[in-house]
C-alpha positions in Angstrom: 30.4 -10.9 46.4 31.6 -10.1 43.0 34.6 -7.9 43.3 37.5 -10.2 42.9 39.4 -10.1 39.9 41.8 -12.3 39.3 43.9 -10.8 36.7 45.8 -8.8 39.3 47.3 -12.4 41.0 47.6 -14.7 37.7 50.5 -16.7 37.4 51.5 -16.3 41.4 53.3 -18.5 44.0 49.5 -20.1 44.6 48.9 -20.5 40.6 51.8 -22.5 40.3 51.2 -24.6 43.0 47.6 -25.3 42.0 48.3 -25.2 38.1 51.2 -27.5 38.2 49.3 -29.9 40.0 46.0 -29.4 37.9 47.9 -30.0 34.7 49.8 -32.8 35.9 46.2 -34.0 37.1 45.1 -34.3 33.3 48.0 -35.0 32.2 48.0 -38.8 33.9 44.1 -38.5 33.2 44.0 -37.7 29.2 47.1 -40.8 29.2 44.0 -43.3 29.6 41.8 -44.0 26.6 38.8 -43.5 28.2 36.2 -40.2 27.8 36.5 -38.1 31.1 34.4 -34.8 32.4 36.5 -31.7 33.5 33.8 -29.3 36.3 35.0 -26.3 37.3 33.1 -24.3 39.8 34.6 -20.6 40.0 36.1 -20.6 36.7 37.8 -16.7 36.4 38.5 -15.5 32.9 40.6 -18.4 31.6 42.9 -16.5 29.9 45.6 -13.3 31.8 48.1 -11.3 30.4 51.4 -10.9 32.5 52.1 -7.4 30.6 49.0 -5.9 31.4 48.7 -3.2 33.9 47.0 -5.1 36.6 50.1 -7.6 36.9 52.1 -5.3 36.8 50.8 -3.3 40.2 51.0 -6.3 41.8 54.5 -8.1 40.7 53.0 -11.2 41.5 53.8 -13.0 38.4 57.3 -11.9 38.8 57.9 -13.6 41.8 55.7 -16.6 40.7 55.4 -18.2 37.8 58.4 -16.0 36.0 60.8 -17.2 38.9 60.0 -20.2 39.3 58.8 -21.6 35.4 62.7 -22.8 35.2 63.0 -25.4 38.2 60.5 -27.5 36.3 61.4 -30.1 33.7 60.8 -29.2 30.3 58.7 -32.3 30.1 56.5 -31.3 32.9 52.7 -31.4 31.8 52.4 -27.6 33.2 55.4 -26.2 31.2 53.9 -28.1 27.8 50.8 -26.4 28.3 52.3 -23.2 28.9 54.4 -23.7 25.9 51.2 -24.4 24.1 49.2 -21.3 25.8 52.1 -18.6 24.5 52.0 -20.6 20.9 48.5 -19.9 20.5 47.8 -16.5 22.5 51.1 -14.5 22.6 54.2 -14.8 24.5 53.0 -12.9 28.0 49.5 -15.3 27.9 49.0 -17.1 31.0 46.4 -19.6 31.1 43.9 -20.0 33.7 42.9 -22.9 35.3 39.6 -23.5 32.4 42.4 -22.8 29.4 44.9 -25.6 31.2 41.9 -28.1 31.0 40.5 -26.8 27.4 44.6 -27.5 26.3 44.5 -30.9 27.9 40.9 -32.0 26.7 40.1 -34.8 23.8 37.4 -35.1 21.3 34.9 -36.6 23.3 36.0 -35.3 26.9 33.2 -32.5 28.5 34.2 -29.2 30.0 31.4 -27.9 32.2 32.7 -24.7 33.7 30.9 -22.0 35.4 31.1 -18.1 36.6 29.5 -15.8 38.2 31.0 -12.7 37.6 29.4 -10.8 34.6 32.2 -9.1 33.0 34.9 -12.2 34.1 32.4 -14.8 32.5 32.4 -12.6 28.8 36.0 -12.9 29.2 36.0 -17.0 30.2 33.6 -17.6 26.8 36.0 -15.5 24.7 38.9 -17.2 26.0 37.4 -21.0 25.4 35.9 -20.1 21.7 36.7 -23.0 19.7 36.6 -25.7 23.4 33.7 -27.8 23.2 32.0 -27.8 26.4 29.5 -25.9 28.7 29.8 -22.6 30.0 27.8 -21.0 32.2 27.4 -18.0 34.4 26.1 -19.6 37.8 26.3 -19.6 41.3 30.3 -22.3 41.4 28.3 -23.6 44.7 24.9 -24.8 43.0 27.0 -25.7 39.7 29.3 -28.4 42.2 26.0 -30.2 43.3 23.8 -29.8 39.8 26.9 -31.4 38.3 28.0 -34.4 39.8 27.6 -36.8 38.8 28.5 -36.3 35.3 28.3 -37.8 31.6 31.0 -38.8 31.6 31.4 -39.9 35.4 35.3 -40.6 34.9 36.4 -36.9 36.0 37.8 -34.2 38.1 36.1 -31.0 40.1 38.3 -28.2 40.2 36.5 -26.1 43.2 38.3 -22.8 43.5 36.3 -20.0 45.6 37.8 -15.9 46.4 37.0 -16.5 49.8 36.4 -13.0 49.8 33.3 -14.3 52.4 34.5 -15.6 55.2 31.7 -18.6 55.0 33.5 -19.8 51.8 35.3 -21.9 54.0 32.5 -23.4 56.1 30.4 -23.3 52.4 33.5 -25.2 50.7 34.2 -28.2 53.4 30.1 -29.0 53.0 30.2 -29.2 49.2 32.8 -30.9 48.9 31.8 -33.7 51.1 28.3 -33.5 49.1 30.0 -34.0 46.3 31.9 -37.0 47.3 28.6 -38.6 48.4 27.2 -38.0 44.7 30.1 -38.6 42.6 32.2 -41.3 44.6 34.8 -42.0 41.3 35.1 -38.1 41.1 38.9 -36.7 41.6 38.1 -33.9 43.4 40.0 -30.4 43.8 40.0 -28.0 46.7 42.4 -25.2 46.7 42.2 -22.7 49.7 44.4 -19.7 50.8 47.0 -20.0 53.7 46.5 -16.6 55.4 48.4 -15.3 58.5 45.0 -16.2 61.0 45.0 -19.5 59.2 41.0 -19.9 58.9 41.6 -23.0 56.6 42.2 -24.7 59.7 38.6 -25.2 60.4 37.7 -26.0 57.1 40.5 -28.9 56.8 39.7 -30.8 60.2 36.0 -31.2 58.8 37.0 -32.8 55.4 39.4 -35.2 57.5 36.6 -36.2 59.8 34.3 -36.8 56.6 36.9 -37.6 54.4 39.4 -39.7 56.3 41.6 -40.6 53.0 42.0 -36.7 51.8 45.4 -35.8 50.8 46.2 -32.5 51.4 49.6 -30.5 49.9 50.4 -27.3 51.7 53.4 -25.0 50.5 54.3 -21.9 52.3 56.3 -19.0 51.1 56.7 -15.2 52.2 54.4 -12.8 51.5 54.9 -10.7 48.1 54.8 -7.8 49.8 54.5 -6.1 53.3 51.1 -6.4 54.4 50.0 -9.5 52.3 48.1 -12.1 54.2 48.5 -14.8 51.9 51.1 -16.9 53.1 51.2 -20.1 51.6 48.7 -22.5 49.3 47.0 -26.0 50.2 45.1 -28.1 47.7 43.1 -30.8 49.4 42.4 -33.6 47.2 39.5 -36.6 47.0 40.7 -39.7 45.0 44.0 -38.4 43.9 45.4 -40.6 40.9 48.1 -42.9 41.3 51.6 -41.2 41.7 50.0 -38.0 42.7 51.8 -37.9 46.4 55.1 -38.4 44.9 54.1 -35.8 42.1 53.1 -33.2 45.0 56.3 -33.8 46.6 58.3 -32.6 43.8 55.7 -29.2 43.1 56.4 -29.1 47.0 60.2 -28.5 46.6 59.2 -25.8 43.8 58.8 -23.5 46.8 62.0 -24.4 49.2 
């Protein structure tokens, strides 16, 4: 399915959550003088406007990242790159989850991202002009497994699906235990939705059994508004870098 469009939930409770942790993530990454790859499988558009019409409808934003920018230290790797984001495209630019990685990339690091969506991947190569890397518009699924492992194999996988199908989550537990298999020094990403049914469930108990040493960070806050099913954000989390546990537990207390 192609019909989600992120644009109408960028910079919510669930972006800051994955984004602070993603940037923070590179941040301890790009620290080491050594060449790294950067895969993303379900890339979006890179780059959102919090003015524009669409975030607007939804107030999303508002109650995300606009609330909740200020409990972070100004040092934080997610508010420098946000810092750096505005500079560059404006001050109501967000940045995606490929624009955090194009912000925290070296000469001589790789960005492989990849999206399906037509109109969403015009946007993602617009947004990236002047990143070196690879950008494709593929199927995030068969991108995952064509990719790993990568030149260079230091790295991380950012996998990131709608979940729009409900077999995302059956679909996401098997590739990213594939993945694992073929890229064993890969730090590997998994964010999923907390809805009110919970179908993560499922999907979680099947990377514990094949990945016993996963670390999963859960946050849970209300929904933004009556009917919403979302109702928290996990990440789950395959050879997490040193200090990342302690990290999580500070994004954690973001949302108390």
């Amino acid at each position: 399915m192609l019909s989600y469009q992120h644009n109408y939930h960028a910079g919510n409770l669930a972006d800051v959550h994955k984004h602070a942790t993603l940037a923070w993530v590179l941040a301890y990454m790009t620290a080491k003088d050594k060449p790294l790859t950067y895969i993303e499988t379900h890339a979006g558009r890179g780059l959102y406007d919090l003015t524009s019409a669409e975030a607007a409808k939804t107030g999303e934003a508002a109650a995300g990242i606009l609330r909740l920018e200020a409990r972070l230290a100004r040092s934080h790797p997610y508010r420098r790159i946000l810092d750096r984001a505005r500079t560059r495209f404006g001050a109501s630019a967000y940045p995606g989850s490929p624009l955090i990685a194009g912000l925290s990339m070296r000469p001589g690091d790789a960005l492989r991202l990849a999206e399906l969506h037509p109109a969403e991947y015009q946007a993602l190569r617009a947004a990236m002009q002047g990143y070196p890397g690879e950008i494709v518009q593929r199927d995030g699924w068969d991108h995952a497994l064509a990719m790993s492992p990568p030149t260079p194999r230091r790295g991380l996988m950012l996998i990131d699906p709608s979940y729009e199908v409900k077999s995302d989550y059956d679909r996401a537990a098997r590739v990213m235990a594939q993945v694992a298999r073929k890229w064993n020094v890969g730090v590997l990403m998994l964010w999923y939705p907390i809805l009110t049914e919970a179908p993560h469930r499922p999907m979680i108990a099947a990377l514990q059994q094949d990945l016993p040493e996963l670390l999963v960070s859960q946050v849970r806050f209300p929904p933004v508004r009556e009917g919403h099913r979302m109702v928290g954000s996990g990440l789950a989390i395959v050879n997490p870098p040193f200090g990342l546990d302690q990290e999580l537990k500070r994004i954690e207390s973001l949302f108390r």
